[in-house]
C-alpha positions, -999 to +999 in steps of 0.1 A: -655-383-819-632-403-845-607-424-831-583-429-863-568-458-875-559-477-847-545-507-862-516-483-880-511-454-857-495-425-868-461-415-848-450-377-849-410-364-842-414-366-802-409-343-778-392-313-787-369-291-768-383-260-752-381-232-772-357-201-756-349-167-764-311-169-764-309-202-783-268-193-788-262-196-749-283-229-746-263-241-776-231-229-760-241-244-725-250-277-741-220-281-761-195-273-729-220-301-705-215-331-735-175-316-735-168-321-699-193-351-691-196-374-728-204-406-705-239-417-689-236-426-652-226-456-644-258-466-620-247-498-612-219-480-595-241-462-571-257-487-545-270-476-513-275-506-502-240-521-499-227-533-471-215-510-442-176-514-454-186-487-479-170-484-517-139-501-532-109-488-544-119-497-581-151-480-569-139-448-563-119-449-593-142-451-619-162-428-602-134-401-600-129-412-642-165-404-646-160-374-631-124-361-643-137-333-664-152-316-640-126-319-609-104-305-639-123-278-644-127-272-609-089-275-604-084-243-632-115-226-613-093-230-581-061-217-600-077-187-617-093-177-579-060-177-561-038-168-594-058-139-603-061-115-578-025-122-566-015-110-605-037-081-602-022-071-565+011-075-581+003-050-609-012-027-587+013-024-563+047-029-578+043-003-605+078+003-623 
């Protein structure tokens, strides 16, 4: 059994990412997640163990900044449900 040089160890790249058989999608999907959320969470914002009076005002906020791209993506997720089939119902039945 040889053991190396273990007073100058030898360091390879890491860890590498799985590999996958549609690497365009994962590309795709990775690209949109660092679009929507660039910004690491803010832990120090998250503490259970607050008092009972729960989160502040400037709390919330930041937490809701953290979070505006997706509630905007919700919000044109929300539009394009309700907007949608009413367009399509509108087509269908009001054909001139």
């Amino acid at each position: 059994m040889e053991l190396g040089n273990i007073s100058k160890p030898t360091y390879g790249p890491g860890p590498e990412a799985p590999g996958s058989s549609t690497p365009g999608l994962v590309t795709m999907a990775h690209g949109f997640l660092r679009l929507v959320q660039p910004n690491p969470l803010p832990a120090d914002l998250i503490n259970f163990e607050q008092s009972q009076n729960g989160f502040s005002q400037e709390h919330i906020r930041e937490l809701l900044l953290y979070e505006l791209g997706f509630l905007v993506c919700a919000a044109i997720g929300v539009v394009l449900l309700i907007l949608v089939p009413l367009v399509g119902c509108c087509f269908c039945c009001c054909r001139c």
